[in-house]
Structures are given as structure tokens and as C-alpha cells.
C-alpha angles and dihedrals in degrees: 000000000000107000097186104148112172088227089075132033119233088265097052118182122274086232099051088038092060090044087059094056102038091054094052084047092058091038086050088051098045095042085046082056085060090081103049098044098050088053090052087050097042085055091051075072088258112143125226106247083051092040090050092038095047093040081059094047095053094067095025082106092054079052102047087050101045091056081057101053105028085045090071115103111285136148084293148061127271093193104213112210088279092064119087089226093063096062084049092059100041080052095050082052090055097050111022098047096011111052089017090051092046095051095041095055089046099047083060100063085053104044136024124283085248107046080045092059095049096052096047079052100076091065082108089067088052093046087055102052093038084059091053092049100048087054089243088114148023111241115221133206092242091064101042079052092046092049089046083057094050093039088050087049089053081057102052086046093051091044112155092325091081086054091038105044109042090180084057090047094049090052088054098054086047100057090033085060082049099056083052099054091041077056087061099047084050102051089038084053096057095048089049107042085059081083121359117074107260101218084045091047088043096048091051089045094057099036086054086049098044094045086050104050096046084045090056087039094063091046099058103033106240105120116097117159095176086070084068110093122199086272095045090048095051092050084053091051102053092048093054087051106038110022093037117024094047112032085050098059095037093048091054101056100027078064084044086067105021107030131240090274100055085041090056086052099051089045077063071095104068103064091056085051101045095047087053094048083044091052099049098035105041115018103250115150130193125223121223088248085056090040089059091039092049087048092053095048087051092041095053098046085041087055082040093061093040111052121112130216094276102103127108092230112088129179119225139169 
């Protein structure tokens, strides 16, 4: 996968380069705490629509700020409502952070924190094939192999439990269709970074999405913040801080150097660190069947990230 990006010439620099990656590994262990938090919460008796629209609410203010000063005058562009740019990224914060967000919350109550994590794991593969098939990149054996790897270790991860347990089966779709959605944030993001400023761009996408999900939230009637106690509310807090705000910013522009491939390699990172803190916070345990299944989705997305342009396959228009 080809990871040009005009901000940086084909030799960046070593520095820059190790900025970029230290900032997607941060995002990738802040995004792997997510998990972990939301389950605390869910067991303080706070339901998910009110855990995802209070965890929003909580760093609407950074956002709102952050439109504000990224949207001063720089290298590149802050699109205003008459640009093109600005309605593609209003549509990137409805699904990538919107829809994803929505499935993602509801598929928790349903599965553990790390299962969760492992599905939403697999986003690399569909960032992959969008790009193919979007003609932005060839798509090589190596990697249709590599995603059937990752797609059998969901499987053996799954087992019986996904025909025994329909409630289980549905958590998983759920947060499957939210990986999906999360592949086409990503592919929209790097399109769009290559000239629109990313912590502008990542400001306007969560304030849409924030607007929309507390907006959905009032409509149907599920959010209900006086359900949050002081605990619960602390929990909330410290994901919107520090598995939102942040990752979110350092994500963007860690893409915007090192490109939303290299970025799906080094977020090889998060699951490890989601099945430990789920280990130590909330009991789950992994069998040694889940543990081989959970290698081979890692190491197939792993293998995903990191394939060249050597394959046969090619995408095209």
C-alpha cells in the first residue's frame, strides 16, 4: 500500500518518523482501555446509549476548542460548510465515530471486552480491500491469505459459543459491522488529511458525531445521565479523556506521517493490551483454544499491515 502523503517527502525524517509511531501506539493503548472502561461502567447499572453519550460529552469542550484553534489559518485547508471537503468530513463523523461508535457500545453488553477488542481488530483487512476497491491500491494474495487467517482465528475464537449463545453472536455482528464502519473512517481519513488539516478534521468529525449521538439519544429516550453515579462518572471521564480525546488526535496525525497501513501494523499493540486489562479488571480469562485463535487473528492482520506490492492481484477502477 502506497503511504505518500505531501506533508512528508519519500526520506522523512527518522525523528518525525518515530513521532508518528509513537503517537499510534499511544492512540492504540488508549483506544485497547475503551473496553475495559465501558464494562466497569456498564456494571455501576449505566446503560450504553448514556455510557457512549456522556463519554462524548465529556471532551465536546477539547473539540469544540480544537475547531476553533486548528481552524486558524495554517499550510492546510480548514473547509467552511461551502467546500466540498467539509460535507466529507461531516459524513466520515457519522459513520466512523457515529454508527461505529453505536454498534460498538451495543455489541459490549453482549460479548467480553476482549473478544470486543479482537473483532474490532480485524478493521486493517477491510481497509485493505476498500482501498482495492476503490482503485487506490493493488490487492495481493498474501494479503487475501493473511485476512483468511485472521478471519479462521475469529472462528476458533467464536467456537460453539457463536451457535450456542445467539445473544453472543449477535455482540459479535455488531461490533464486526463496527470495525467496518471504523475501515471506512480510516480510508476516508487518509484522503482527506492530504489536505485538510487532521486535528481540524478530527475536531469537526467528533463534534458531528457527538452532536449526532446525543441527538439519537433524545429521540429515543435512552439517555439517562442521572443513572451515572460519582464512580460511573469517573470511569466515563477517564475514557473520554483518555480513550477518545486523545487517541483521536494522536491517531490522525500519527496516519498523517506514517499512513493508515503502517498505522494498522503498529495497533497490532491494543489487543495484547485489552485481553491483559481484561484479565486483571474484570476476570476474563482466555483458554488456550481462544489464546491460538486470538494469535492467528493478530497474526493475519499483522501479516495484512505489513504486505508489500508484490502480490498478483491488483485493484483497479
Amino acid at each position: 500500500m502506497s503511504d505518500s502523503h505531501p506533508s512528508r517527502s519519500p526520506a522523512a525524517p527518522s525523528s518525525r518518523l518515530r513521532l508518528g509511531v509513537l503517537l499510534v501506539l499511544l492512540s492504540a493503548t488508549g483506544f485497547a482501555a475503551k473496553g475495559i472502561l465501558a464494562k466497569l461502567a456498564y456494571k455501576e447499572g449505566v446503560g450504553a446509549s448514556t455510557v457512549l453519550d456522556l463519554r462524548m460529552l465529556s471532551v465536546l469542550p477539547v473539540y469544540l476548542v480544537g475547531m476553533v484553534w486548528f481552524g486558524r489559518k495554517g499550510a492546510l485547508a480548514r473547509p467552511g460548510p461551502r467546500d466540498p471537503d467539509f460535507w466529507k468530513v461531516v459524513l466520515l463523523g457519522l459513520l466512523g465515530f457515529d454508527v461505529s461508535a453505536l454498534l460498538d457500545f451495543e455489541g459490549l453488553l453482549r460479548i467480553g471486552a476482549g473478544l470486543e477488542r479482537l473483532v474490532l481488530f480485524l478493521y486493517p483487512t477491510f481497509v485493505v480491500f476498500l482501498s482495492a476497491l476503490l482503485g487506490r491500491r493493488g490487492i495481493h494474495l498474501r494479503e487475501i491469505l493473511a485476512s483468511l487467517l485472521a478471519y479462521g482465528g475469529l472462528a476458533i475464537v467464536a467456537g460453539g459459543k457463536v451457535t450456542a449463545d445467539p445473544d453472543l453472536r449477535t455482540g459479535m455482528f455488531l461490533v464486526l459491522g463496527s470495525a467496518i464502519f471504523y475501515a471506512v473512517y480510516l480510508v476516508g481519513v487518509e484522503h482527506l488529511v492530504r489536505r485538510v488539516d487532521p486535528l481540524y478534521l478530527t475536531s469537526l468529525v467528533m463534534v458531528v458525531a457527538t452532536a449526532a449521538l446525543l441527538l439519537q439519544s433524545l429521540l429515543a429516550g435512552h439517555f439517562h445521565p442521572a443513572a451515572a453515579d460519582r464512580k460511573a462518572l469517573l470511569l466515563i471521564g477517564a475514557m473520554g479523556v483518555f480513550s477518545t480525546a486523545l487517541p483521536t488526535f494522536f491517531m490522525t496525525v500519527g496516519i498523517s506521517i506514517i499512513g493508515s497501513s503502517r498505522a494498522a501494523l503498529l495497533s497490532f499493540f491494543g489487543p495484547v493490551v485489552t485481553l491483559a486489562m481484561a484479565g486483571v479488571f474484570l476476570g476474563e480469562r482466555v483458554t488456550l483454544v481462544e489464546g491460538v485463535g486470538a494469535l492467528l487473528i493478530m497474526g493475519g492482520v499483522g501479516w495484512v499491515a505489513a504486505e508489500g506490492k508484490k502480490g498478483a492481484f491488483r485493484g483497479g477502477r
